[in-house]
N, C-alpha and C positions, 0 to 999 in steps of 0.2 A: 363780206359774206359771199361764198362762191352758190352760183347759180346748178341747182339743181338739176340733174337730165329729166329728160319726162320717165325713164326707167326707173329713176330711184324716187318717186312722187307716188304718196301711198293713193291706192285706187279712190274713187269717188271724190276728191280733191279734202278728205278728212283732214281736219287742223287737228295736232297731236300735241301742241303743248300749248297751254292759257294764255292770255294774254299776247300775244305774237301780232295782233294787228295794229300792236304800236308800230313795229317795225317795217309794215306796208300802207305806204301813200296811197291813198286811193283819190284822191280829190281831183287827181288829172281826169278823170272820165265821167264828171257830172254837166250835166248840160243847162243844170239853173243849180244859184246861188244862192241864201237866206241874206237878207242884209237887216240887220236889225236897229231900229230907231231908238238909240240909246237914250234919250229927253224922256222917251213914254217907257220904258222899260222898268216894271217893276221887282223886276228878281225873284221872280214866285218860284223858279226853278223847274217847272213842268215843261218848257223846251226840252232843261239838261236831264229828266227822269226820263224823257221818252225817247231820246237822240239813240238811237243803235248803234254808233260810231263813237259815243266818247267824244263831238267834237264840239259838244258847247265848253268854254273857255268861262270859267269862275277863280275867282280870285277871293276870296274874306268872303263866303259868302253871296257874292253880287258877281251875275252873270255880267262877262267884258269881253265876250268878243266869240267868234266863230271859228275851229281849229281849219281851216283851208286845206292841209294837207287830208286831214282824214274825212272832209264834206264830201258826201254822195252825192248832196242836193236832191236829198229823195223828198223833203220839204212838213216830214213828221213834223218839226220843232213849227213850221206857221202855222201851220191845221191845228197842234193843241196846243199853240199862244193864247191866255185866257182874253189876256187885253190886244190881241190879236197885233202887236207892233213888229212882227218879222214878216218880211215879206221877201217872196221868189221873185230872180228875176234874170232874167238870161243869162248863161254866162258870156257870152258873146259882147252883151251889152255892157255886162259892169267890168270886163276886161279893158274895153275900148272907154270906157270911164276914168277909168287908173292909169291909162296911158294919156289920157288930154288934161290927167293933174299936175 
């Protein structure tokens, strides 16, 4: 996909066609992570109704995981965990987690 000038970018940064934020990674510029306690998770799905991003990851039903590429870490999905098992936590930290596995 060729990169657009800023000249042909419709004013106001307007998105012109649905669905198109498949196609933009955003998860490089969040500064905390959700990491979710899969043992205590009940799959009530109120993380994935309220996520703005699309990036709770469901499989049959039962939420499995967090889409990385499209996580803001804006941290909606802890705030409305009923059973409150996701929890933020730096990205700094859980990067430097993944590198000492």
């Amino acid at each position: 996909m060729a990169l657009k000038s800023w000249r042909e970018l419709p004013i106001g940064g307007v998105i012109l066609e649905s669905g198109s934020s498949v196609d933009y990674l955003t998860g490089g510029w969040r500064a905390e992570r959700p990491i979710i306690d899969m043992d205590r998770c009940t799959s009530c799905m109120i993380c994935w109704i309220f996520c703005p991003e699309g990036g709770i990851l469901v499989e049959e039903s039962k939420v499995t995981g967090i889409d990385m590429d499209h996580c803001k870490g804006c941290g909606i999905c802890a705030l409305e965990c009923p059973p409150k098992v996701i929890k933020m936590v730096q990205e700094v930290t859980a990067l430097e987690g993944e590198q000492g596995r």
